[in-house]
N, C-alpha and C positions, 0 to 999 in steps of 0.2 A: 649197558646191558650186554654187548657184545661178548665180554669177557666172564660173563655170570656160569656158572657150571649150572646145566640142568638133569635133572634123575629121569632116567625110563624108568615105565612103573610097568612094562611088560617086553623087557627087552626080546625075548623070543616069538613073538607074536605071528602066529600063520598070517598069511594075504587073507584067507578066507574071515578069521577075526578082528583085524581090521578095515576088512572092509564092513563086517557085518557093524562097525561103530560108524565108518563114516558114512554111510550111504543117506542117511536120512539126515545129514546136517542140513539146515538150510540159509544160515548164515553164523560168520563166523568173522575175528578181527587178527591183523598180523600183529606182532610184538609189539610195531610205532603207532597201531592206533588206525591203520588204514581198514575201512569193512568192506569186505566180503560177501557176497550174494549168491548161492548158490543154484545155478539154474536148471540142471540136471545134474544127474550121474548115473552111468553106466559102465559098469566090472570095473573098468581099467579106467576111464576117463570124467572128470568132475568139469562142470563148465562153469566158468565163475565169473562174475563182474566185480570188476572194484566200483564202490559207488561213486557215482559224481564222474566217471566218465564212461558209462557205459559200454567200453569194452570187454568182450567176452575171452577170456585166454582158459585155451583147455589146459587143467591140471590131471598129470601124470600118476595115478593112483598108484602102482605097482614102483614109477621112483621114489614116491614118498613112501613106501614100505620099505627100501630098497634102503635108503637113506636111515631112515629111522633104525633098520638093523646093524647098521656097519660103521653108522660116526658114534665118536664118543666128542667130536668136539661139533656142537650144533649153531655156529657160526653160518649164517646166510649162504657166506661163499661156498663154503664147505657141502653144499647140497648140488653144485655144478654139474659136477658127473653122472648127478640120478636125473636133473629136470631142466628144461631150457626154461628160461626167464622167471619162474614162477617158484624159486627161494622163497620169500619172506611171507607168501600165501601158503606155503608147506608149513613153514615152522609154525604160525597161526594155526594152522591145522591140527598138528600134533597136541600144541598144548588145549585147544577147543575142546578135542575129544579125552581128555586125559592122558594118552599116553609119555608125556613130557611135564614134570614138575621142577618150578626154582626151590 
């Protein structure tokens, strides 16, 4: 999968329109299959548990907007410099809400 090319289907998207899609997720799955629980969000910040080990890792709204506009290759690693640890919960994100198609 790592090698798959994926389409934005709104490559210029304001913050304010992406957030107006993600704020209401309330759960969602990464690429591998891992779920996602959404326990709040607030402007900039989503708090998420992976299930089955209830840890909460804040996810970085404003990196994954950040991200979303400026890669063309949507490889995990490649999300580093927008978000600490929470790659593979971003790219789950994107495609949850649409904006990311194989």
């Amino acid at each position: 999968m790592s090698n798959q090319e994926y389409t934005k289907t709104n490559p210029n998207i304001s913050y304010e329109e992406f957030y107006s899609l993600v704020k209401d997720v309330k759960n969602f799955s990464s690429l591998t299959g891992r779920k996602y629980e959404v326990q709040s969000t607030d402007n900039e910040i989503m708090k998420i548990v992976r299930l089955f080990t209830d840890k909460i890792w804040p996810l970085n709204l404003k990196g994954v907007h950040q991200a979303y506009l400026n890669l063309t290759d949507f490889k995990t690693v490649n999300f580093k410099p927008y978000l600490n640890r929470t790659h593979s919960p971003a790219l789950g994100l994107l495609f949850h809400v649409g904006l990311l198609i194989k």
